[in-house]
C-alpha positions in Angstrom: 12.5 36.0 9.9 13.4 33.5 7.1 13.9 29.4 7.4 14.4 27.0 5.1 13.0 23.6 5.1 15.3 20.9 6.8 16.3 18.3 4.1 14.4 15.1 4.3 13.8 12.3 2.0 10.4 11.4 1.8 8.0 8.7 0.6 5.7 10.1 -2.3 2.9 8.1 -4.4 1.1 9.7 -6.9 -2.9 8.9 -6.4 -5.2 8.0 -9.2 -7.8 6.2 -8.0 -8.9 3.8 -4.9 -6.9 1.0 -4.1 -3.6 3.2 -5.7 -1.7 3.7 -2.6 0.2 0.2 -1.5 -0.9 0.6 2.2 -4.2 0.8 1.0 -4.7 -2.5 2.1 -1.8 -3.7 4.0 -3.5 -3.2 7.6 -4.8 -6.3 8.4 -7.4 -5.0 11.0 -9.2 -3.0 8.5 -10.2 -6.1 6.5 -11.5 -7.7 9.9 -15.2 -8.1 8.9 -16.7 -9.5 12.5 -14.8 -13.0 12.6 -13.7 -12.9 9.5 -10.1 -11.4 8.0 -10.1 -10.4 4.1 -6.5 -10.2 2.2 -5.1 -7.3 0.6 -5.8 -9.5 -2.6 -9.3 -10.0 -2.0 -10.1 -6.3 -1.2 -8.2 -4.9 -3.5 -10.0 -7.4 -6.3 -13.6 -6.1 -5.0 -12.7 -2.7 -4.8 -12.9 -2.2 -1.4 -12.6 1.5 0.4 -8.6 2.0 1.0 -6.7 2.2 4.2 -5.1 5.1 3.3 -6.8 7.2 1.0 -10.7 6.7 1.7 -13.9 7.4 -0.7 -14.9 11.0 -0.3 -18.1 11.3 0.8 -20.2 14.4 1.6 -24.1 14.4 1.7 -24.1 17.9 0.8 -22.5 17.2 -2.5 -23.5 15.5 -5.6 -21.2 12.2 -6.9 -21.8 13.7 -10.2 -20.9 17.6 -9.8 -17.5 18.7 -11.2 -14.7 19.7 -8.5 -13.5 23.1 -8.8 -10.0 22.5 -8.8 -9.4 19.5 -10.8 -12.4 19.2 -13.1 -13.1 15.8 -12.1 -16.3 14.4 -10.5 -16.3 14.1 -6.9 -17.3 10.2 -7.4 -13.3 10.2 -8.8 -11.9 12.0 -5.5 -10.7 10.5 -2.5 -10.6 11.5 1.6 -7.5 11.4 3.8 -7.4 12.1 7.6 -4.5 14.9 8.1 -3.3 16.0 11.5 -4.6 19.2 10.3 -8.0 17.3 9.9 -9.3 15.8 6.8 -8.9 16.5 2.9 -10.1 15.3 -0.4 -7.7 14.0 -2.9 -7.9 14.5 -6.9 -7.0 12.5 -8.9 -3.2 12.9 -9.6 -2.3 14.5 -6.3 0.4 12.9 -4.4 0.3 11.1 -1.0 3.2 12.4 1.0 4.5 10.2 3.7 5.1 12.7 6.3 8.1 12.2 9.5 5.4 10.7 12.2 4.3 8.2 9.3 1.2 10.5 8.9 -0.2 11.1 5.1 -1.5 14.1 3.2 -1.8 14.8 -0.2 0.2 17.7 -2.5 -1.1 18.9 -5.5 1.7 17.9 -8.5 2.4 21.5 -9.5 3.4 22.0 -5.8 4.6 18.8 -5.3 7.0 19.5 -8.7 8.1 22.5 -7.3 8.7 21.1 -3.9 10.5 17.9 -4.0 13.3 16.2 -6.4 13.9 12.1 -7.0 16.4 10.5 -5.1 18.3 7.6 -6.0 18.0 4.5 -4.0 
């Protein structure tokens, strides 16, 4: 059987570095620090973990080793939580808004393959 994708317009940001996606730092619950709430502005000026896209972290893995895919250290990636479970983000991957307001991230050749700008 064959199917083709339903045609939806969706929201896209192309992810650099922490702090890059602008709902990194929008929920306001997040920068609850015991009584305590911290801006957008003052996280995002210390560099504080996103909302969206997270540091990647594994124990098992050197900061300092070179990813496989991208070439970058893994100090430079990030972490998003997928419905699918969790994946890490190069640099210059883009953060799809999916149609239940989930993220996940699509590499750019894919992502240019994929998906056209519209518009607004």
């Amino acid at each position: 059987m064959k199917f083709r994708k339903n045609p939806v317009v969706i929201e896209a940001t192309q992810w650099f570095k922490n702090g890059d996606h602008p709902l990194d730092y929008a929920n306001l619950e997040k920068g609850r620090v015991g009584g305590a709430v911290y801006s957008l502005a003052y996280r995002k000026e210390r560099n504080w973990e996103g909302d969206v896209v997270r540091y990647y972290r594994d124990p098992q893995i050197s900061g300092e080793l070179k990813c496989s895919i991208c070439g970058n250290k893994y100090h430079d990636h990030g972490w998003i939580d997928t419905l699918e479970g969790g994946h890490i983000v190069c640099p210059s991957d883009w953060i799809i808004t999916g149609v239940k307001g989930e993220h996940y991230p699509c590499k750019p050749d894919i992502f240019e393959m994929t998906y056209e700008r519209v518009e607004e």
